[in-house]
ZABA-755607 format. One record per residue: x, y, z of N, C-alpha, C in turn. Coordinates in steps of 0.05 Angstrom, whole numbers, padded with zeros to 5 digits, always signed. Example, Ala and Ser with C-alpha at 12.3 -4.5 7.8 and 13.67 -1.06 7.14 Angstrom:
BEGIN
+00264-00114+00156+00246-00090+00156+00264-00066+00156+00257-00045+00142+00273-00021+00143+00258+00001+00157
end
This chain:
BEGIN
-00179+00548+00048-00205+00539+00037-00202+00534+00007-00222+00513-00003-00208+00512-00030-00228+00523-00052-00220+00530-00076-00232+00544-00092-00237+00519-00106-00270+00527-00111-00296+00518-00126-00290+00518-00157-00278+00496-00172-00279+00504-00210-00307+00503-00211-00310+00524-00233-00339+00527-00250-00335+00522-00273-00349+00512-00297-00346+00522-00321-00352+00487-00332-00330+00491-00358-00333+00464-00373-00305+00462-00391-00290+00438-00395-00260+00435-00390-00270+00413-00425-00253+00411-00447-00262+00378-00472-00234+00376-00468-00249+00346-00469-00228+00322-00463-00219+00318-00491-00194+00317-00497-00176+00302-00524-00169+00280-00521-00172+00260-00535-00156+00250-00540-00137+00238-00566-00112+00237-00565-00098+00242-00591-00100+00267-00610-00114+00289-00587-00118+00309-00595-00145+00316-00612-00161+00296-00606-00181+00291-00627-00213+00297-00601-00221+00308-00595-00244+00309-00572-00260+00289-00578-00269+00282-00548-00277+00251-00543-00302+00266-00518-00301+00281-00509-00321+00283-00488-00319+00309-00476-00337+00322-00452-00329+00345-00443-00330+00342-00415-00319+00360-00394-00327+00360-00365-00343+00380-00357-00364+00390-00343-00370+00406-00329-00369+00400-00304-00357+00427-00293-00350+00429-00261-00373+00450-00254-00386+00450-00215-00397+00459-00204-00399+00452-00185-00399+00469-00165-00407+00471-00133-00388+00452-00120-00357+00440-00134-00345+00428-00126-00344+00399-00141-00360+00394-00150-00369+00366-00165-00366+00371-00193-00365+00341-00206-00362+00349-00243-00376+00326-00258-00380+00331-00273-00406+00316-00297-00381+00309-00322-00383+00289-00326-00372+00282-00353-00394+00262-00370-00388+00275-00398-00411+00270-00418-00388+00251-00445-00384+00226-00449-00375+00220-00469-00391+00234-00496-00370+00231-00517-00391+00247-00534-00366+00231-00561-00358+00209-00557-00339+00195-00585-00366+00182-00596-00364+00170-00630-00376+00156-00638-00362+00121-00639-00376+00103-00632-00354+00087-00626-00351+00064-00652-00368+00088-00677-00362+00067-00697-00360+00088-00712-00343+00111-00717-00326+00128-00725-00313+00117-00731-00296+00104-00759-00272+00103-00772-00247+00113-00751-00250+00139-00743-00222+00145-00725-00220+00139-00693-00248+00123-00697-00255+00120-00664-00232+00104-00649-00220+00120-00623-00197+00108-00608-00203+00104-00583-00196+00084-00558-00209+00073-00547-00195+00094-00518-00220+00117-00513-00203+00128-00482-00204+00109-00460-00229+00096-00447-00228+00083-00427-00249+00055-00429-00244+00026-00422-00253+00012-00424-00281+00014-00418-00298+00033-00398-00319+00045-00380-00334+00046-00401-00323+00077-00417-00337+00080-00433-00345+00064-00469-00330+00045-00474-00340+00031-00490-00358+00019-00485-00365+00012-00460-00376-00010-00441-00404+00010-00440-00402+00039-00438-00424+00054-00436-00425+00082-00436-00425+00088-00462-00412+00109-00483-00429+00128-00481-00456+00125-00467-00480+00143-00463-00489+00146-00432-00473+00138-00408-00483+00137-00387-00463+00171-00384-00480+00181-00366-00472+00216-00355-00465+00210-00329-00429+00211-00326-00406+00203-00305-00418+00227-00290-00422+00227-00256-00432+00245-00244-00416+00241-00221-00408+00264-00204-00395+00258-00177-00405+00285-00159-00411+00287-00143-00424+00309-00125-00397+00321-00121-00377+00307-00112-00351+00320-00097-00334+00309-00116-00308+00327-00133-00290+00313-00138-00297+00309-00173-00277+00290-00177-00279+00284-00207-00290+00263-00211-00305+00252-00239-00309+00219-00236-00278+00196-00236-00281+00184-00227-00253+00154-00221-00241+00155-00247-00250+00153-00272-00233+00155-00294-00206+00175-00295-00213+00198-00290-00196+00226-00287-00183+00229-00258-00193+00219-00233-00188+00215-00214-00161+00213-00208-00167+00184-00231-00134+00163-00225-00118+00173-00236-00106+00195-00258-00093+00203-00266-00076+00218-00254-00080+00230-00231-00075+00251-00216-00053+00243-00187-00031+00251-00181-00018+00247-00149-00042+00255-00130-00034+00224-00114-00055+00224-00096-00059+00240-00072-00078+00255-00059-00067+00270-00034-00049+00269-00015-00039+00286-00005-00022+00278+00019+00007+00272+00004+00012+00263-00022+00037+00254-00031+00057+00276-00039+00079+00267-00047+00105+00298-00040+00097+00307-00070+00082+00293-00094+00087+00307-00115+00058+00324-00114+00037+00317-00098+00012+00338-00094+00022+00370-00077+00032+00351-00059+00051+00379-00040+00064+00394-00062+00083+00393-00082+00095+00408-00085+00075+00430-00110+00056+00410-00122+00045+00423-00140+00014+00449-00123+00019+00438-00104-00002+00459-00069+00020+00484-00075+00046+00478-00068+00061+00504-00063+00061+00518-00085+00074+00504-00114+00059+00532-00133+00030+00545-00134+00023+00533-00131-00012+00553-00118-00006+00567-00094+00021+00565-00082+00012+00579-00051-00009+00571-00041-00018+00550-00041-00034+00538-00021-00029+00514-00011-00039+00509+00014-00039+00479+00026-00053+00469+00010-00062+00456+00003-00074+00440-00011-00096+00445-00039-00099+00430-00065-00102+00445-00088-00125+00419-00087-00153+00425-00093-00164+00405-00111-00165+00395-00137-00180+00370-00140-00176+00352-00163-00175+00366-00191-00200+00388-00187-00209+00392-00210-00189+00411-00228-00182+00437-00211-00156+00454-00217-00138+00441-00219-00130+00420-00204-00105+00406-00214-00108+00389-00240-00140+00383-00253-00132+00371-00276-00130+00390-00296-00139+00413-00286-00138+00429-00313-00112+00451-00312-00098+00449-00288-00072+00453-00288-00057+00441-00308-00054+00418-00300-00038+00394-00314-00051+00379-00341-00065+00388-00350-00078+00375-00373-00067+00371-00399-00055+00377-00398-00031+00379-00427-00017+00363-00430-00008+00352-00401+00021+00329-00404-00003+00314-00375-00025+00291-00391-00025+00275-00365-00026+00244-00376-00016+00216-00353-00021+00199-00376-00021+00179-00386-00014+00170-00419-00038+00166-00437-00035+00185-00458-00053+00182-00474-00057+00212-00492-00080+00231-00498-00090+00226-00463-00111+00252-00466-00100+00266-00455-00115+00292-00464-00120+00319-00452-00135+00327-00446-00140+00345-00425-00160+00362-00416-00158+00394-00420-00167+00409-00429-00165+00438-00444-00189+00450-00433-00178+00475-00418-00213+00489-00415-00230+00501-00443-00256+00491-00432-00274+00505-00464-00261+00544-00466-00267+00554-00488-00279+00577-00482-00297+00592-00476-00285+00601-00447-00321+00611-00440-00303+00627-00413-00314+00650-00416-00306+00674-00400-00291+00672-00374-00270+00681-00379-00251+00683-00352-00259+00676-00323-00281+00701-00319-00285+00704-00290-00304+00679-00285-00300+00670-00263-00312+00643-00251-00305+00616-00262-00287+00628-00272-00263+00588-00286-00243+00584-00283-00237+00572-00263-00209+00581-00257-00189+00596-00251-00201+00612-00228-00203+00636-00218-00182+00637-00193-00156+00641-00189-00140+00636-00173-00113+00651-00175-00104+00661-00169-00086+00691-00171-00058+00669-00173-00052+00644-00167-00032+00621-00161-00023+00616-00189-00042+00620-00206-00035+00607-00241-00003+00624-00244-00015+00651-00250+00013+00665-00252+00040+00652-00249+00030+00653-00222+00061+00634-00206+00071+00610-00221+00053+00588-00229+00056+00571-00246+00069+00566-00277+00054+00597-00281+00061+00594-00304+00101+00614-00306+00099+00618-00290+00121+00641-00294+00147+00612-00287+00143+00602-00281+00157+00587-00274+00176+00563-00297+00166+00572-00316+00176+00559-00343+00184+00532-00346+00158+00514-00330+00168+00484-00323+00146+00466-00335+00143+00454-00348+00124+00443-00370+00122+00426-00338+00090+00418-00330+00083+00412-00310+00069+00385-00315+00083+00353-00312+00062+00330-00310+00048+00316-00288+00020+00309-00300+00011+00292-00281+00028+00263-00275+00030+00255-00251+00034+00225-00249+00022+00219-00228+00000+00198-00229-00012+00177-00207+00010+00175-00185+00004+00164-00160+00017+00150-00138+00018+00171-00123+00029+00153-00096+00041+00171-00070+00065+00173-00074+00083+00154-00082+00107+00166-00075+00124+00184-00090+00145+00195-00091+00148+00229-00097+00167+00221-00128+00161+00225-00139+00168+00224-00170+00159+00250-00187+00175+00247-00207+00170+00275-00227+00170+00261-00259+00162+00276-00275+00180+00270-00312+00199+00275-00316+00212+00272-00317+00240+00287-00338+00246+00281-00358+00269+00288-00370+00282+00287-00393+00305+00280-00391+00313+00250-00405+00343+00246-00407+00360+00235-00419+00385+00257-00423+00405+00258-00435+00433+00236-00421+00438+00208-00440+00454+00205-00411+00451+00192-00392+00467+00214-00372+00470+00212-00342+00449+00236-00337+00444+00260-00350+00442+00276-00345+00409+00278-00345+00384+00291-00321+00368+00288-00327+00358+00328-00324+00341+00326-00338+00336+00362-00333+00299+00355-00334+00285+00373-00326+00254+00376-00333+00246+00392-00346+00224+00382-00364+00221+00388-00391+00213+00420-00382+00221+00432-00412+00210+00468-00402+00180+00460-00418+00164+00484-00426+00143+00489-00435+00140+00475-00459+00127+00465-00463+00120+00456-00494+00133+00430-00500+00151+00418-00482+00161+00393-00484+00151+00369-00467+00170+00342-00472+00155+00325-00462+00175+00306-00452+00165+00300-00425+00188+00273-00411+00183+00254-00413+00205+00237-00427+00203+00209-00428+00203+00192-00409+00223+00204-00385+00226+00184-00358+00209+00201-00338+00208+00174-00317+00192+00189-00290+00227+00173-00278+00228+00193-00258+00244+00188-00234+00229+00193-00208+00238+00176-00189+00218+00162-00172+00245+00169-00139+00223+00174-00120+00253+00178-00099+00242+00162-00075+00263+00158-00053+00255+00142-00027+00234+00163-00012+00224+00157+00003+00204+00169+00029+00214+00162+00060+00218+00180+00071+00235+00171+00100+00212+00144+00114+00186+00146+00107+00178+00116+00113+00179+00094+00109+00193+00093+00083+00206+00068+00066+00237+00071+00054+00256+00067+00080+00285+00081+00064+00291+00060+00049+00315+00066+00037+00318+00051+00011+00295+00039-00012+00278+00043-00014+00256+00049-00033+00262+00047-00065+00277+00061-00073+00294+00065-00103+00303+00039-00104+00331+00034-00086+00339+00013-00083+00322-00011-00090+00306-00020-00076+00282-00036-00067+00273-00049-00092+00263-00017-00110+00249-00026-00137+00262-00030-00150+00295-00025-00161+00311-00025-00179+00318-00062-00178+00321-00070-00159+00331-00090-00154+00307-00109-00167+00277-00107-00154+00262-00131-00164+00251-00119-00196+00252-00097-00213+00252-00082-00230+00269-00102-00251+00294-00105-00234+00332-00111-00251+00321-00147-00252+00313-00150-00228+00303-00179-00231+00280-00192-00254+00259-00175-00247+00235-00183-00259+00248-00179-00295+00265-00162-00305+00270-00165-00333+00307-00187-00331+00310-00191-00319+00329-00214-00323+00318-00241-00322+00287-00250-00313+00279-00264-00314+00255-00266-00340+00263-00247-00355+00243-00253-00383+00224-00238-00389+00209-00227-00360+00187-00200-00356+00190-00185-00380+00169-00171-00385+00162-00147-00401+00161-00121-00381+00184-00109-00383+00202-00080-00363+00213-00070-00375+00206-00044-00370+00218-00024-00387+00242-00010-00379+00258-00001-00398+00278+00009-00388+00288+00023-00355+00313+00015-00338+00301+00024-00307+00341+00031-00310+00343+00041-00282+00364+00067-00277+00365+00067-00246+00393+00070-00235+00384+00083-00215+00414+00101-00211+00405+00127-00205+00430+00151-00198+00418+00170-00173+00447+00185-00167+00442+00196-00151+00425+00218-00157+00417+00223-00132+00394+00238-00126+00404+00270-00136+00426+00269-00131+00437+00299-00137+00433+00309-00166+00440+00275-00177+00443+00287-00208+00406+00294-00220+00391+00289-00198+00358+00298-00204+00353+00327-00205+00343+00342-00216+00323+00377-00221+00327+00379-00183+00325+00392-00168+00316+00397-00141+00287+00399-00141+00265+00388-00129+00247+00384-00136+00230+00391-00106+00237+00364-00091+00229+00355-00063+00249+00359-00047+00237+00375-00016+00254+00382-00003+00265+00365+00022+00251+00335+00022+00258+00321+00039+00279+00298+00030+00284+00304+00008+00311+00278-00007+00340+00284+00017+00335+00260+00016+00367+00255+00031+00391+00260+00017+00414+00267+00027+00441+00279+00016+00450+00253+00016+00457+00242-00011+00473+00218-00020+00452+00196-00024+00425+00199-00021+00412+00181-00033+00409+00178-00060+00396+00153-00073+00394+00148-00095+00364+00155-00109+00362+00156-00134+00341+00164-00158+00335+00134-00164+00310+00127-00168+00300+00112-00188+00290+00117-00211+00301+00105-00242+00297+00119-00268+00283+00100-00286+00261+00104-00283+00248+00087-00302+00235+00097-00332+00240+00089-00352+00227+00096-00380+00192+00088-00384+00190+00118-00402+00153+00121-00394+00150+00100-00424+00126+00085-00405+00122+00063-00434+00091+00085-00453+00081+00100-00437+00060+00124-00444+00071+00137-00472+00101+00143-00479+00114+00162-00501+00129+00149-00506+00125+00147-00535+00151+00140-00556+00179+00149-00551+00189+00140-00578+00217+00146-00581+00222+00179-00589+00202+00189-00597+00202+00213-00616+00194+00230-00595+00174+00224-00569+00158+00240-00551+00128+00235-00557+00120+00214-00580+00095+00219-00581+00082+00199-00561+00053+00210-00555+00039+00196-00534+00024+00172-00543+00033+00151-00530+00017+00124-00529-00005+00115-00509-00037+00115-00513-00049+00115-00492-00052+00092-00478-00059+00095-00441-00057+00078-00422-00078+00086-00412-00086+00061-00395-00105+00067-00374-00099+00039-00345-00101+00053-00327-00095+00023-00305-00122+00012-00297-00121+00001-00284-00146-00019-00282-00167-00006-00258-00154+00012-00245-00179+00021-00232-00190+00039-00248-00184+00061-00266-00197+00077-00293-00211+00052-00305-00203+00026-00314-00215+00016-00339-00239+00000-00327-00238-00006-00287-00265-00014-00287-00278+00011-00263-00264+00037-00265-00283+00060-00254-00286+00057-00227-00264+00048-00214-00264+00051-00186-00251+00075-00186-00256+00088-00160-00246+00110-00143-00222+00110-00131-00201+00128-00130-00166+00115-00120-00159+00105-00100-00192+00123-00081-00185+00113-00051-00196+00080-00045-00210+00067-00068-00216+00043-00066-00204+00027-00085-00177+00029-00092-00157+00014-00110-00151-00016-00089-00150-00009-00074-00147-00036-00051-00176-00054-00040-00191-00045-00057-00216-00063-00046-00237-00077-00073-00250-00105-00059-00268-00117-00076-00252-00127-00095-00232-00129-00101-00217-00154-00123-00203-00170-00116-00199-00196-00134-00190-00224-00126-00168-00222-00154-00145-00235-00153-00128-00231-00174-00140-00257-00188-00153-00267-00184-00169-00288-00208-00200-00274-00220-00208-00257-00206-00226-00242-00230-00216-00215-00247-00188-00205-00234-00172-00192-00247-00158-00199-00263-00153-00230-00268-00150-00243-00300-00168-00247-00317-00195-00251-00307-00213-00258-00328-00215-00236-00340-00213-00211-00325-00212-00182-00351-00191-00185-00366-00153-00197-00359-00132-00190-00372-00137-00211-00398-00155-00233-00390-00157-00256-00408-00169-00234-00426-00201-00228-00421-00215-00224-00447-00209-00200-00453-00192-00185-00440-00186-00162-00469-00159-00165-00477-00134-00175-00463-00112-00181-00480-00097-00208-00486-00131-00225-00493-00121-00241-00503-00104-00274-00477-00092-00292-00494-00075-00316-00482-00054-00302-00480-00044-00289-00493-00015-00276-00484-00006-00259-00476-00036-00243-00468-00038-00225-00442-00031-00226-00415-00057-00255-00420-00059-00268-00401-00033-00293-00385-00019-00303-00400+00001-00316-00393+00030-00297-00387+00035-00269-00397+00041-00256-00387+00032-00247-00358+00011-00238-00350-00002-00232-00336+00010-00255-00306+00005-00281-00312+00012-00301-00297+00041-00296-00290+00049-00297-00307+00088-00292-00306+00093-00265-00278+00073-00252-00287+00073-00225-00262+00070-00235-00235+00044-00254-00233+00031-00255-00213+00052-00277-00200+00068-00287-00212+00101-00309-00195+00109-00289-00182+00121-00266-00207+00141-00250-00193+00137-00244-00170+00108-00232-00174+00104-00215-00148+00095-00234-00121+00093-00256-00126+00085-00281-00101+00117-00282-00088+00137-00291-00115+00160-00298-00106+00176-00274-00089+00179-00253-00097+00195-00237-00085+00173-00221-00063+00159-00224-00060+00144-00211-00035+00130-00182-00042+00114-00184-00060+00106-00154-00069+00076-00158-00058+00069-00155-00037+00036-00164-00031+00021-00130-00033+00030-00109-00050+00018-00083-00051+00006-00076-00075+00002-00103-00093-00005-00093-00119-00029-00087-00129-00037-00075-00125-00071-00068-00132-00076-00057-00156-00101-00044-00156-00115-00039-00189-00100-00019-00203-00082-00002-00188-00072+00022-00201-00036+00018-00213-00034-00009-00204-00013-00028-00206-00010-00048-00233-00034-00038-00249-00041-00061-00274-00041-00033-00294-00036-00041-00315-00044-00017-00330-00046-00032-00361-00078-00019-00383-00072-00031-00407-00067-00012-00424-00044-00022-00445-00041-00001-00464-00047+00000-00494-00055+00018-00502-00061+00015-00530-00048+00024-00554-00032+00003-00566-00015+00023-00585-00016+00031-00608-00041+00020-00617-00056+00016-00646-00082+00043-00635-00082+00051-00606-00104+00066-00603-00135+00049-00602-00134+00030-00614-00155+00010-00598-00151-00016-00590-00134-00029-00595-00128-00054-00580-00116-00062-00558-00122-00070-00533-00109-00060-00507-00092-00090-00506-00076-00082-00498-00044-00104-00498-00039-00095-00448-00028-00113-00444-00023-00109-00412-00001-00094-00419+00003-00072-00411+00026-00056-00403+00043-00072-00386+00078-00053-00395+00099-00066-00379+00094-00067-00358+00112-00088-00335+00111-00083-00305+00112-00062-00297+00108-00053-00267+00117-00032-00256+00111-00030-00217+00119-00015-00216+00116-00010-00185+00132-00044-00167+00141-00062-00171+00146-00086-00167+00159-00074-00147+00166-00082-00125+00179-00069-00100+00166-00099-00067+00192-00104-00064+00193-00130-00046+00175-00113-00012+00158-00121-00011+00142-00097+00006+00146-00123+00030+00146-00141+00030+00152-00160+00050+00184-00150+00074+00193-00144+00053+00219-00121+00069+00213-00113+00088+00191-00093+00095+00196-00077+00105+00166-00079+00127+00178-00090+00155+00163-00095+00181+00134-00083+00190+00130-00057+00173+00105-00035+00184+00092-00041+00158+00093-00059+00133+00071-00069+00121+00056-00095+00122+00036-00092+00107+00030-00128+00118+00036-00145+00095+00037-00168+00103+00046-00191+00101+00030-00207+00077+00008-00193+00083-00021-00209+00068-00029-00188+00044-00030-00206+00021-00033-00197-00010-00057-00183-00009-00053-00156-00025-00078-00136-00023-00107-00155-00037-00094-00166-00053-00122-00186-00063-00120-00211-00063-00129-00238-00050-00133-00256-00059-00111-00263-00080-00100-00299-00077-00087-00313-00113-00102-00344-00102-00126-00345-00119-00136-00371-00112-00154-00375-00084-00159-00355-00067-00174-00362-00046-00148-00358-00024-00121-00353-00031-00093-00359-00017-00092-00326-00006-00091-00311+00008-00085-00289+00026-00056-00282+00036-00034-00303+00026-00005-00298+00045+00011-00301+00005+00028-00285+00005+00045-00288-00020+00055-00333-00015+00065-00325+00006+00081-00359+00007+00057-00375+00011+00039-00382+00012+00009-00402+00005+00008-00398-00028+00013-00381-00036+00006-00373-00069+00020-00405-00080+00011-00428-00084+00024-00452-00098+00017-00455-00125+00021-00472-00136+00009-00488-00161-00018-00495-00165-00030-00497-00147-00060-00511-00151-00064-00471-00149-00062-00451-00123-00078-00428-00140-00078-00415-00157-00053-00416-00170-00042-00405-00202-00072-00426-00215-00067-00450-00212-00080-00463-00234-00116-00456-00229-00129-00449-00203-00154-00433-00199-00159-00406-00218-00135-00386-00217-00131-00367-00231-00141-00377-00257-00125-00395-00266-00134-00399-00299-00155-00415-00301-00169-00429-00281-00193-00440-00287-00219-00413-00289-00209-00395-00273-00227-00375-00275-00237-00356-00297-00213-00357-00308-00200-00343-00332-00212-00354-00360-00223-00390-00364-00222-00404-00377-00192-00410-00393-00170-00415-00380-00149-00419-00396-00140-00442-00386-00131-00463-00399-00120-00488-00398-00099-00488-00374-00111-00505-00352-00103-00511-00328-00060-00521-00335-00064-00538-00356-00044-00553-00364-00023-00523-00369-00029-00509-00392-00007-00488-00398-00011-00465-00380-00029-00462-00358-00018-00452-00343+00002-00453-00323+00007-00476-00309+00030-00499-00296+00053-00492-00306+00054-00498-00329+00077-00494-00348+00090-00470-00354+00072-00442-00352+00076-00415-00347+00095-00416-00328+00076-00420-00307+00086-00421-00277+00111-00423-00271+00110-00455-00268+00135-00466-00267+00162-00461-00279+00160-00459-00311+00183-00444-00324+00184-00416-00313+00165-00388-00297+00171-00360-00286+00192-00364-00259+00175-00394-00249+00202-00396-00220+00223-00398-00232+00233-00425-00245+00254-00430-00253+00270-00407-00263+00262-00392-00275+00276-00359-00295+00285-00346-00270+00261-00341-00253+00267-00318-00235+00289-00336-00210+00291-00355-00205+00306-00377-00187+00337-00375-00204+00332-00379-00225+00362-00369-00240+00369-00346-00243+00360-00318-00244+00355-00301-00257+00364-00285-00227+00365-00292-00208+00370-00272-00175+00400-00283-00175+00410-00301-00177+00443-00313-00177+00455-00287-00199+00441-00276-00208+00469-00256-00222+00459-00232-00213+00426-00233-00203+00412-00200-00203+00428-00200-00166+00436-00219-00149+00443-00212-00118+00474-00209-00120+00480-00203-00142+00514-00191-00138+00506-00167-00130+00481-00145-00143+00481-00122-00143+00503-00112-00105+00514-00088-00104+00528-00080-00091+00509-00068-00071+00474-00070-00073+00463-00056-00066+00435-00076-00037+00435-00058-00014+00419-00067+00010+00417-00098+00010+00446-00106+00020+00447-00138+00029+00424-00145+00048+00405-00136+00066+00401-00139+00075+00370-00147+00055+00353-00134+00036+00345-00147+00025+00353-00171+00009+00379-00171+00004+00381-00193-00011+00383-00218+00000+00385-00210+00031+00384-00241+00044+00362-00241+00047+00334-00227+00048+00306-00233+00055+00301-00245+00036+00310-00239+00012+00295-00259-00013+00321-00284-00019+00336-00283-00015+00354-00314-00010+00329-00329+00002+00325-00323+00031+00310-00338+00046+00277-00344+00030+00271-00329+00015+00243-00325+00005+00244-00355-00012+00259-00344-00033+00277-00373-00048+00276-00390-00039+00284-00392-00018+00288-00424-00008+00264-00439+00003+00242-00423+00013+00217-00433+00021+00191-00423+00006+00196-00403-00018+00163-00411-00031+00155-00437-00046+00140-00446-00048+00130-00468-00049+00136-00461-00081+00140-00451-00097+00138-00458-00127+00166-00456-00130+00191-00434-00121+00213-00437-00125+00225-00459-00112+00214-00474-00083+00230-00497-00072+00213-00515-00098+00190-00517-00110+00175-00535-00133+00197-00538-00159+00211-00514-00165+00225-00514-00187+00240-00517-00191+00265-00521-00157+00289-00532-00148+00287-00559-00152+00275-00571-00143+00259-00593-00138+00266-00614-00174+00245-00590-00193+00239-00604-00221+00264-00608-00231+00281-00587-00221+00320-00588-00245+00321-00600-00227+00321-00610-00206+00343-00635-00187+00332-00662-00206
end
């Protein structure tokens, strides 16, 4: 049965309080409380600039801002953070104020002071804490941690520190998975993408973490674009936080052409033509799983939101038990291979951005990524993907378009 938070939790951010939560009867209230024309004023979530005085209310659960921050149920990194509680299963609210220290972005969540009994009330903390493992949040299902790394060498941060990398592992429902992403990851930045540093080692050389990793499988190592070089925090938010959807509705009600008209008007033409450069990749190599929690904007000035690096890019067309058909709309087009030139160029009519330089986006992202797989398909790694996207190559309509333009 799960234990009820009571009480009231202020939100930091940059260490600076921006708002508070109150929890009850299972449900939580959040009250912005920034001035948004404060001199130090820094931008937590797009929501609340948008509406800096509305009182976030949820009967059950957290509101969607805080939500998304969190491993999603059922996933190996919620499981494992259930077993330090000794319990099957931990809710939202204890788990944000579990993890509130390292979640992210660069807020925090800190309980107020206000009397022990009835706040967080759970004999499991102990356990947690005795455990001398500086504990992060990370979004998603699949089973990933923070770490720290030296190297080859990766360890997890103790108390009081902070991981720069997430390492990311396969799920016996998706084998080769690591593999999978490293490859269109290795691709998408040999073709010009904005990607952040990526890795892949064995699984051995990972902390022991999850008890279902395969003996001789591989780690995926990717660098957190959230923390500096130093460890300091750079804040993020993905797109279901910045328009306040709920995680379990990250897959519904969006079209990737009204999902540019936001990337247009808050980061800008070269957000946005970035943005486009994505939306090839992921047509071309078969990623039809990209949804709102799959976008992320970052702020590195603390108020100006820029599109965060790629991420999650993973050829989902691979693999037979998913579907085929793009979680959202490109142009009215439903299948990655329909995704042509005229719906790229809908995208940017929607967007208001010049039909003409968007074409030209386009067309030069095939061409990169059409050159850019001739050195990324030497990799030594799952030929068997590499002939699905040989074949992909040869029949999407923008890479046979761009074969076509150099002939």
């Amino acid at each position: 049965m799960l234990k009820a938070v009571h009480g009231s939790a202020r939100v930091l951010l940059h260490r600076r309080e921006v708002g508070e939560l109150t929890f009850a009867a299972g449900g939580c209230t959040f009250r912005y409380t920034d001035d948004l024309l404060d001199p130090e004023h820094q931008v937590l979530g797009q929501e609340f600039e948008e509406a800096p005085r509305k009182l976030y209310r949820e009967s059950v659960g957290l509101p969607a801002w805080f939500a998304n921050l969190l491993p999603e149920p059922g996933s190996g990194l919620r499981r494992f953070y259930a077993a330090l509680f000794d319990e099957r299963q931990v809710d939202d609210a204890r788990l944000l104020l579990t993890l509130g220290d390292d979640l992210p972005g660069a807020a925090t969540v800190v309980p107020s002071d206000v009397p022990a009994e009835g706040f967080l009330v759970q004999p499991a903390i102990a356990r947690v804490e005795q455990t001398g493992v500086h504990l992060s949040a990370l979004a998603g299902a699949q089973p990933k941690m923070s770490v720290q790394r030296d190297g080859k060498r990766l360890t997890l941060p103790g108390r009081g520190e902070a991981g720069g990398w997430i390492v990311k592992f396969s799920s016996g429902s998706f084998p080769s998975l690591t593999e999978n992403e490293y490859l269109m990851m290795r691709w998408a930045a040999e073709a010009g993408l904005d990607v952040p540093e990526i890795d892949l080692l064995p699984a051995e050389s990972v902390p022991h973490v999850f008890d279902e990793l395969q003996p001789g499988s591989l780690a995926y190592v990717v660098k957190r674009f959230d923390r500096g070089a130093e460890g300091q925090r750079v804040h993020i938010e993905d797109l279901a936080q910045a328009t306040g959807i709920i995680p379990a509705l990250r897959f519904h009600g969006a079209t990737y052409d009204n999902i540019g008209v936001l990337v247009r008007a808050l980061t800008g033409d070269s957000g946005f033509a970035e943005y486009l450069r994505r939306l090839v990749a992921m047509v071309v190599m078969g990623n039809t799983d990209a949804h709102l929690k799959n976008w992320s904007l970052r702020y590195p000035d603390g108020r100006t939101p820029t599109l965060a690096p790629a991420y999650d890019l993973v050829c989902t067309t691979f693999y037979r038990t998913l579907s085929r058909q793009l979680v959202f709309p490109i142009g009215g087009r439903h299948r990655p291979d329909a995704a042509d030139l005229d719906a790229f160029e809908q995208v940017a009519e929607a967007a208001g951005y010049p039909d003409g330089e968007a074409s030209a986006v386009v067309l030069e992202t095939a061409e990169r990524l059409r050159d850019a797989w001739r050195e990324v398909r030497r990799e030594p790694l799952l030929p068997e993907l590499i002939a699905h996207i040989d074949e992909r190559l040869e029949r999407h309509p923008l890479t046979r378009l761009g074969r076509h333009r150099a002939g």
